[in-house]
N, C-alpha and C positions, 0 to 999 in steps of 0.2 A: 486376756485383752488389756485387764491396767497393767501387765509387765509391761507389757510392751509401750504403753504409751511412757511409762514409767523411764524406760531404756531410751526411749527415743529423747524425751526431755532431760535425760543426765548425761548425754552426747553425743547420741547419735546425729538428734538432730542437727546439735552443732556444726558438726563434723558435713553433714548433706547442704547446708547452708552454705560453708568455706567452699563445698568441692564445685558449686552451682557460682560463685563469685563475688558470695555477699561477704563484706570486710569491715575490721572495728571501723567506728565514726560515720558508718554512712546512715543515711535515711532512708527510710523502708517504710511501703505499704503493703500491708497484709491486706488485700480486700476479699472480703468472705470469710473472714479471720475464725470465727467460729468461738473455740474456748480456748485458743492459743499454739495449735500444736506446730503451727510455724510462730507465731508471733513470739511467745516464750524463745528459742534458740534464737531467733532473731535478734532478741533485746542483749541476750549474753555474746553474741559474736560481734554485733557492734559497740557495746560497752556504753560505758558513760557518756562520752565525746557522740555516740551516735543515737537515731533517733527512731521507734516504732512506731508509725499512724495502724492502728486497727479498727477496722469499719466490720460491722454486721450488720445487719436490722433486727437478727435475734438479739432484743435486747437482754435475757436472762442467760444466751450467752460471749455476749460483751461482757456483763456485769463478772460470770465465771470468772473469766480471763482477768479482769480488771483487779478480782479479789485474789487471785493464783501472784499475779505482777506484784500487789503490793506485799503479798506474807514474803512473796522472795527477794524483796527489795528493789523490786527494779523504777527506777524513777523515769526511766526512757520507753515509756508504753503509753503512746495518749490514745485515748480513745475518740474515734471520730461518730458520731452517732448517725441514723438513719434509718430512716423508713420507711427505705427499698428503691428512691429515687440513684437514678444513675449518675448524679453531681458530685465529683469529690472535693469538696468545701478546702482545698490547701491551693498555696501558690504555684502560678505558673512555672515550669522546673521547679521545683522543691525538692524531687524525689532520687534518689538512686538506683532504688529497683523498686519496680513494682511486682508483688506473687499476685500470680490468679489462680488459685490451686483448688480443684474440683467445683467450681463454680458455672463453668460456662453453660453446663447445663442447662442451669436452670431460665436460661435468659433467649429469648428469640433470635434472628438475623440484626433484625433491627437494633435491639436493644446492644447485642454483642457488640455492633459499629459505633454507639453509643459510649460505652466502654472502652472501648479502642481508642477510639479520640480524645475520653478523659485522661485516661493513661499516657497518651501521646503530650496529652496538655502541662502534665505534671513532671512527667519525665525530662531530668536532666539532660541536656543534649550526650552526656557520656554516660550517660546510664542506662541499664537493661530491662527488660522485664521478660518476666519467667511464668509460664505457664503451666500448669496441668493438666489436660485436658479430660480427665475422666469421662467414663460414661458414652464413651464413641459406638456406632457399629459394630464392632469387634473387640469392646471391653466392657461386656455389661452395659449396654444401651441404656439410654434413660431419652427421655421427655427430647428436648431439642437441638442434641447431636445424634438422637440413635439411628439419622442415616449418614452419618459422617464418618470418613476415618481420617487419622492424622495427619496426609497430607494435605487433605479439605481445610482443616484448623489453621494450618501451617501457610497456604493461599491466603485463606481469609485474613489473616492478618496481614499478611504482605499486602495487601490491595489500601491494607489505612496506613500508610504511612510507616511500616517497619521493613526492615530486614532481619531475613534468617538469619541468625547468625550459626546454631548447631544446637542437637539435641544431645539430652543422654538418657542413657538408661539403668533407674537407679532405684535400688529398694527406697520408699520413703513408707510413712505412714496415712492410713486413711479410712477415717473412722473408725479409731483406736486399732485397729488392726494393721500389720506389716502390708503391701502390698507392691510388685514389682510394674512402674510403669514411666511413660517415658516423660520429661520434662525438655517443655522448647526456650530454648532463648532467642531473646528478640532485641534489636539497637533501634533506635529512630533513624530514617532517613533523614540527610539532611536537606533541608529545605533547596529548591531549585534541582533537584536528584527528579 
């Protein structure tokens, strides 16, 4: 289990970041960040010139991740803090890509739309955002996808203001273990679309 997390942070990670579209200098939100397992490769692929907002409401592990960021030097990891409200405290377009990776679960219809829209709020008019959607009908169900499958996900986004753009299907990591599942990308509409 720590190989792998181990593997995954000396570049794997990297390398699944690159292949998904994230590039040095841009700004990224990891929300539901956790203890870094995207946020860490994030901060190395974008480099100095770019920037990582990380949101949890676990705040012991924010704090993890925050003390991982600073033993490795990384000065482009800010932490956004939270207490599970669905507001994300940056500027309108600010962002490049946003991850929502094994989160959706935990969050109802509503709240998800809620989400959507902050994302859409923040999100660059050329920038993406990238989903995982763990936890569906047919992937180890959990709480508030477990009657959904991907292309449900895949709708409901489309209905707030994105476009599909294409999935793939790519080992990542997930909860310190390898795990093979799919990742959607997503563009904003442009407004009057």
């Amino acid at each position: 289990m720590e190989n792998n997390v181990k593997k995954w942070l000396r570049g794997e990670g990297e390398a699944f970041l690159k292949d998904i579209g994230i590039r040095k200098g841009q700004t990224i939100l990891d929300f539901g960040c956790g203890v870094g397992h995207y946020t860490i490769p994030a901060a190395k692929v974008t480099g100095k010139e770019g920037k990582v907002y990380a949101i949890d409401k676990d705040m012991d592990a924010l704090q993890q991740l925050m003390q991982r960021a600073k033993s490795e030097g990384f000065k482009n990891v800010v932490p956004i803090k939270t207490s599970g409200e669905l507001k994300i405290n940056l500027e309108n377009e600010s962002v490049d890509v946003v991850l929502l990776y094994d989160v959706l679960h935990y969050m109802d219809v509503k709240e998800r739309r809620k989400i959507y829209d902050e994302v859409y709020r923040i999100l660059k008019s050329d920038g993406f955002f990238s989903v995982y959607p763990k936890h569906l009908k047919s992937d180890g169900a959990l709480w508030n996808l477990s009657g959904m499958e991907l292309e449900a996900i895949v709708k409901e986004i489309k209905r707030e203001k994105f476009y599909f753009e294409r999935k793939f299907f790519k080992s990542l990591i997930h909860d310190d273990n390898y795990d093979k599942g799919y990742i959607l990308k997503f563009k904003k509409e442009r407004e009057g679309n």
